[in-house]
C-alpha positions in Angstrom: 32.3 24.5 -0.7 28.4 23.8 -1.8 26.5 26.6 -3.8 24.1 28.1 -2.2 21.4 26.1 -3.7 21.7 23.6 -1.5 19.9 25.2 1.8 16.9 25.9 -0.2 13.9 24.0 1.1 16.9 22.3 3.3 14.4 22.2 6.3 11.8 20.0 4.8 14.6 17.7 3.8 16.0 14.9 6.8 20.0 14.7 7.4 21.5 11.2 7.3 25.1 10.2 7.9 26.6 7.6 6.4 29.9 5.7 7.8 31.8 3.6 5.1 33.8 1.2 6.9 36.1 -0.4 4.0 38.0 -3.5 5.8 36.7 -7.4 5.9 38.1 -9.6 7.2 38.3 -12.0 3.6 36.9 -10.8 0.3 33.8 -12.5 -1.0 34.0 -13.6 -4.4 30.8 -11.7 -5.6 31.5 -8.7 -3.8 32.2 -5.8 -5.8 31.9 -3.1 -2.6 34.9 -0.8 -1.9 36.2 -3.4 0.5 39.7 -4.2 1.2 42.0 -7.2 3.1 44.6 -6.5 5.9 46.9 -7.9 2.8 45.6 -5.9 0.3 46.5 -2.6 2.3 49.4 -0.9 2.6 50.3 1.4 5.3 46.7 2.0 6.1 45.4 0.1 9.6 42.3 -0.3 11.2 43.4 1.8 14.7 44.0 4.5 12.4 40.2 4.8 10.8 38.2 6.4 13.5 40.4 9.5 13.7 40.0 9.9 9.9 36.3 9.5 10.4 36.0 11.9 13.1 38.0 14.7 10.8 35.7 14.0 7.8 32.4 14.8 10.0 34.2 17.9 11.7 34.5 19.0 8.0 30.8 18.3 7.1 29.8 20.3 9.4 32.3 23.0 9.1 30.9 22.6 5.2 27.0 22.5 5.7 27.4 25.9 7.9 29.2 27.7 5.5 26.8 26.6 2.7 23.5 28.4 4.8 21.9 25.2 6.2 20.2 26.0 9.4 21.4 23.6 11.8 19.5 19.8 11.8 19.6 17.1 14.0 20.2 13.4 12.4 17.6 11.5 11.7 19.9 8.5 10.7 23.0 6.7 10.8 24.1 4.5 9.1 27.7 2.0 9.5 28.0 -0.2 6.0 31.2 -1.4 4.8 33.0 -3.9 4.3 32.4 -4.8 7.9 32.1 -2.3 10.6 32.2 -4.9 13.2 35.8 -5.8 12.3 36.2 -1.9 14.2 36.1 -1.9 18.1 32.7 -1.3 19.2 34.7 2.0 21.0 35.5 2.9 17.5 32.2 3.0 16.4 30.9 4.7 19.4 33.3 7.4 19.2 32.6 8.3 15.7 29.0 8.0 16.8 29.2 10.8 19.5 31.3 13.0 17.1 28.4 13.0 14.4 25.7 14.0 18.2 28.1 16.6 19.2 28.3 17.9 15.5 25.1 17.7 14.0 22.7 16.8 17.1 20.1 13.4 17.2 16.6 13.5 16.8 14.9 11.8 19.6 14.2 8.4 18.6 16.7 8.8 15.1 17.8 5.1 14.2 21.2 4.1 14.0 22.2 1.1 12.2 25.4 -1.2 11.9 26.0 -3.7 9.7 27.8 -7.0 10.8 28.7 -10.2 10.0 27.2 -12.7 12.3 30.8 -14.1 13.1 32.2 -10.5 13.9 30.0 -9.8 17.4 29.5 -11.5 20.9 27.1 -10.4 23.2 29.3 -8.2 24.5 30.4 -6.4 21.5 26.2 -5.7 20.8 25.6 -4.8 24.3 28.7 -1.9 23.6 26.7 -1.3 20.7 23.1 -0.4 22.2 24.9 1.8 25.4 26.9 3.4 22.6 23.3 4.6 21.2 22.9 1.8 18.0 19.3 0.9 18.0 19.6 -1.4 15.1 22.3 -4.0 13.3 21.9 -5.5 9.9 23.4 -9.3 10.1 24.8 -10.4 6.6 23.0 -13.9 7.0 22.8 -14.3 3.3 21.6 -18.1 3.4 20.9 -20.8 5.9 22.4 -23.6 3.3 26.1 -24.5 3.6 26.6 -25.3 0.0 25.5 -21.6 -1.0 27.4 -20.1 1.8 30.5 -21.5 0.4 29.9 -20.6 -2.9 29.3 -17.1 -1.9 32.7 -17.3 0.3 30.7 -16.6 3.4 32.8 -17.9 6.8 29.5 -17.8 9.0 28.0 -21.1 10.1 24.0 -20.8 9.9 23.8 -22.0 13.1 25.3 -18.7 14.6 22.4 -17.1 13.4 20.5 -17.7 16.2 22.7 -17.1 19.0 23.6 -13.4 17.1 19.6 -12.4 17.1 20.0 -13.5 20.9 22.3 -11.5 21.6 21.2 -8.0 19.9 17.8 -8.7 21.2 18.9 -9.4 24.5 21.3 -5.9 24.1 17.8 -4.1 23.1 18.5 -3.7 19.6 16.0 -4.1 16.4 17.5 -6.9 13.8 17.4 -6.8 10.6 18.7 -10.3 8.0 19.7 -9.9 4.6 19.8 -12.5 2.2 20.8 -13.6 -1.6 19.1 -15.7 -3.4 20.1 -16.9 -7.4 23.6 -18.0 -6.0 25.2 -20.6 -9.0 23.9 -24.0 -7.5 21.3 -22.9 -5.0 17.8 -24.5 -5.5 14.2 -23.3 -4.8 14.3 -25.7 -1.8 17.6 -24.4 -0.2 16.1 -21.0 -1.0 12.8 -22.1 0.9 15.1 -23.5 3.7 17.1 -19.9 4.0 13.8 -17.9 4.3 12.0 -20.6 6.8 15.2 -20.4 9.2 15.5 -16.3 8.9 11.7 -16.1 9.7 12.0 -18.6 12.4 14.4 -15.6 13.8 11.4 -13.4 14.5 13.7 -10.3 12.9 12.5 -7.2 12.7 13.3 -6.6 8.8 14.6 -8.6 6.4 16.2 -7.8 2.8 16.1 -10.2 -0.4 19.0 -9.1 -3.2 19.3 -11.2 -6.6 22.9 -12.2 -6.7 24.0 -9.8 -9.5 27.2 -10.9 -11.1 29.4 -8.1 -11.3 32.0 -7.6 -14.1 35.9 -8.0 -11.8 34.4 -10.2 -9.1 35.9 -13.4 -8.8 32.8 -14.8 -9.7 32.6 -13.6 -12.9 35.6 -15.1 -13.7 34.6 -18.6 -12.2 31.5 -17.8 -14.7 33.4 -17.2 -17.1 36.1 -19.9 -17.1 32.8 -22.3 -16.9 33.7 -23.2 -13.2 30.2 -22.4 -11.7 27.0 -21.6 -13.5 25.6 -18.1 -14.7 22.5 -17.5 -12.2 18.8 -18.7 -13.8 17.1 -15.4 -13.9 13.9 -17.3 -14.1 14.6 -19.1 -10.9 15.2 -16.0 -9.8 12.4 -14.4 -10.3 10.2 -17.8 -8.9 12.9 -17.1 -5.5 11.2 -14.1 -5.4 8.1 -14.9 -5.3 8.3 -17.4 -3.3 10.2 -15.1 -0.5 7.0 -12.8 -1.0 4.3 -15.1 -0.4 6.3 -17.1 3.2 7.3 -13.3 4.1 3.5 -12.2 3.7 2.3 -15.6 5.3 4.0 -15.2 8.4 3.4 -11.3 9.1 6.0 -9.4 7.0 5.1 -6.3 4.5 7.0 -5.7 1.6 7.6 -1.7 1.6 10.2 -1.7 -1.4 11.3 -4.1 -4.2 14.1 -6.0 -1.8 13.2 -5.7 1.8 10.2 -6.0 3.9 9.5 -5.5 7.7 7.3 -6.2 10.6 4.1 -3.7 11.1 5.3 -0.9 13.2 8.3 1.3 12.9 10.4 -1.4 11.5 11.4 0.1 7.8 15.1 1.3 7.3 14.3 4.8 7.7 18.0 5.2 6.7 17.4 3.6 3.1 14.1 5.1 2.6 15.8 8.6 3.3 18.2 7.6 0.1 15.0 6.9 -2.3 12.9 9.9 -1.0 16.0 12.1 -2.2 16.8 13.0 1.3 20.4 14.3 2.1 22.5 12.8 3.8 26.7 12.8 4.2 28.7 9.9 3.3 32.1 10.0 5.7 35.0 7.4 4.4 36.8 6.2 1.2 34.0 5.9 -1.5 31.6 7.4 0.3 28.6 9.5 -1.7 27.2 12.1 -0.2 24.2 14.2 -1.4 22.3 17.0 -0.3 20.1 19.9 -1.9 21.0 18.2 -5.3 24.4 18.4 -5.4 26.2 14.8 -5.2 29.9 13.8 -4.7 32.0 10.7 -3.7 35.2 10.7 -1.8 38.6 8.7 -3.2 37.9 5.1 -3.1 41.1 3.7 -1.8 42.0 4.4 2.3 45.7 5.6 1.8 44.5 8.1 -0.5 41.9 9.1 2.1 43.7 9.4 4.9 46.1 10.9 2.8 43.9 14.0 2.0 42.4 13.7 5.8 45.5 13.9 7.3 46.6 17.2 5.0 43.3 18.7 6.2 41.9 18.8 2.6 38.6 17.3 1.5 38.7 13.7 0.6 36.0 14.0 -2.3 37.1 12.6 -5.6 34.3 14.4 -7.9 31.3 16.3 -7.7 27.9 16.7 -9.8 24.6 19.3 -9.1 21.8 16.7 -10.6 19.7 19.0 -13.4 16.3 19.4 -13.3 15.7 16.3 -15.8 17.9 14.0 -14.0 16.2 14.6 -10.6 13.1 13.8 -12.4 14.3 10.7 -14.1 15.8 9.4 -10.1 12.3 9.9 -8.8 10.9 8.1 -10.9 13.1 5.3 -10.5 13.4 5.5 -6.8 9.6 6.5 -6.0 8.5 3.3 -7.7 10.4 0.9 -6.3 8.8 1.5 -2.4 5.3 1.0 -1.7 3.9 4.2 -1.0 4.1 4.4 -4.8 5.2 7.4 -7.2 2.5 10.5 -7.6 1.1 10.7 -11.1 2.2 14.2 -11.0 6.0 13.6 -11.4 5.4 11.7 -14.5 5.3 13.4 -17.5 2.9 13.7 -20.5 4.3 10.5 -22.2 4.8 9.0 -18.8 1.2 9.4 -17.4 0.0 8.0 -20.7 2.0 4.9 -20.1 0.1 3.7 -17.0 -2.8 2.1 -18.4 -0.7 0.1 -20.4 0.9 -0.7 -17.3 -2.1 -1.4 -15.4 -3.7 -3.7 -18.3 -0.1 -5.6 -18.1 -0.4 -6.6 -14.6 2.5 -4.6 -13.5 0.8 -1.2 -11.7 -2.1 -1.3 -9.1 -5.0 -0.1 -10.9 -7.0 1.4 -7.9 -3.8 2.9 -6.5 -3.4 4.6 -10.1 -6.7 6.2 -10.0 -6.3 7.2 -6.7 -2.8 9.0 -8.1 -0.1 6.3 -7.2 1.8 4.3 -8.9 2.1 1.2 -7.0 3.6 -1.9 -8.5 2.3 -5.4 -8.3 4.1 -8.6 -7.6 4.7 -8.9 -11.2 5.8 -5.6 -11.4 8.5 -5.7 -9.0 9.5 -8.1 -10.6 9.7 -5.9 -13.7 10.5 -3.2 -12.1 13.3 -1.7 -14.3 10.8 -2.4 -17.1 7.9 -0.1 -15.6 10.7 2.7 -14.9 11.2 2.4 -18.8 8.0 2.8 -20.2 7.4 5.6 -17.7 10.4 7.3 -19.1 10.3 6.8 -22.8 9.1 9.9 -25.0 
């Protein structure tokens, strides 16, 4: 059960779901996602999934009724995983149509898969788009061989190509996302990645900094001395480097990783997430938020489709964010997208900050007088920086 709370101002808020789909087909070695092998489960298969999904969205919306929310249509959806495409596309549809029939779509809403560019034909995409998908995110990650390998990627680049075909063909939006820092990737391969992804003509495209997480098998390859720690300077001149060839040919950045064409192009899924939005999260490991309250489901699939199956609520823990905490997420979210972060959700100290900020290089001086906080190229880059200063007392 939510407390009440939560339907407060619940109408001025959009409704997102989120599908975790936890199976790949191999594990790459910097992945740290709640992902999982065929041989790393146990009595847990893939046929299985879509009733457990379907029985976690009959519960949301059993949950969001109880709790006083007025009934409102989706405004996104969202498949991430592991790799939903590994699902048949009737799975996906089906647990699609349940989220419709319990929640309603808002005319136009967006609806997003991820995929790997070897999981889809053109058939599989045109499933997709009658199924109601409007968009699918291809894990391109890099057009160089050498950096594909290191990143345990089983793609070759050239499929790239024929997979933004296809979608486009199937009438879908395309989105590419990409690493960059990968241990024994240089500038050039880097400039070579972003040059074949923009000869793609996608829609959006994302940029992450390989972040070397602590139990990846690349932290241990790091650590045994078998592949180098990533440069964070040549990191940040990546960067840069993906901002000015994604400007040149058309793009706009819109927040710190991912830029788009003009138009209705953004991820209005992930922009619901930093706006502080609600949205529920259906699968193992799956967050959900809504009206400031927050919770995650179990991580592992037996243990959720244990809990599904007894008709119980697969959520693992629960928090209600305090009046200083959703302060303290604002200001880390509302800064890291280009519309900026009102002057009016800093504090004291916080507004003080900003012409420090500006006189660094790091905040849009016009934008600050005009009452946004809008970072510059250098202060994306130090964007965790700004959100510290902004914050300290």
């Amino acid at each position: 059960m939510l407390p009440p709370s939560v339907a407060e101002g619940a109408g001025l808020r959009n409704l997102g779901v989120y599908v975790h789909v936890p199976f790949c087909r191999v594990r790459c070695g910097y992945c740290d996602f709640n992902t999982y092998t065929a041989e790393e489960l146990r009595g847990v298969t893939r046929a299985d999934y879509a009733g457990q999904a379907i029985a976690e969205i009959g519960l949301g919306g059993r949950v969001l009724e109880a709790a006083g929310i007025a009934p409102r249509p989706v405004s996104t959806v969202f498949f991430g995983g592991g790799t939903p495409t590994m699902l048949p596309a009737s799975d996906l549809a089906v647990i699609l149509q349940t989220a419709v029939a319990t929640w309603g779509l808002l005319p136009g809403a967006e609806v997003t898969t991820e995929a790997n560019p070897d999981s889809v034909d053109a058939a599989y995409l045109a499933q997709l788009a009658e199924a109601g998908f409007t968009r699918v995110s291809f894990g391109m990650q890099s057009a160089v061989p050498h950096v594909l390998a290191t990143l345990e990627r089983t793609h070759d680049p050239e499929r790239i190509p024929l997979v933004v075909e296809w979608a486009r063909a199937a009438g879908l939006q395309v989105s590419l996302d990409l690493i960059y820092g990968t241990p024994g990737e240089s500038l050039e391969d880097w400039r070579r990645s972003l040059e074949h992804a923009i000869a793609q003509r996608p829609d959006h495209l994302s940029a992450y900094a390989l972040i070397v997480e602590d139990g990846t098998k690349l932290a241990r390859q790091i650590r045994r001395g078998e592949v180098a720690t990533p440069d964070e300077d040549l990191q940040a001149d990546m960067y840069e480097l993906a901002d000015e060839l994604l400007g040149a040919a058309g793009y706009e950045w819109y927040e710190v990783s991912n830029w788009s064409l003009p138009g209705d192009y953004r991820s209005r899924h992930n922009l619901a997430y930093w706006q502080g939005h609600d949205w529920w999260g259906v699968g193992p490991g799956a967050h959900s938020h809504v009206g400031g309250v927050r919770w995650w489901n179990v991580k592992h699939p037996a243990a959720y489709a244990e809990r599904i199956l007894a008709g119980v609520s697969p959520a693992a823990g629960r928090e209600t964010l305090d009046t200083e905490t959703r302060r303290v997420e604002r200001v880390l979210l509302g800064t890291r997208i280009a519309h900026g972060l009102a002057t009016g959700e800093l504090d004291a100290s916080g507004r003080s900050a900003v012409a420090g900020l500006i006189a660094d290089g790091l905040v849009d001086g016009a934008s600050a007088i005009g009452g946004l906080v809008i970072l510059t190229l250098r202060g994306r880059l130090l964007a965790d920086h700004v959100v510290r200063r902004l914050l300290s007392d």
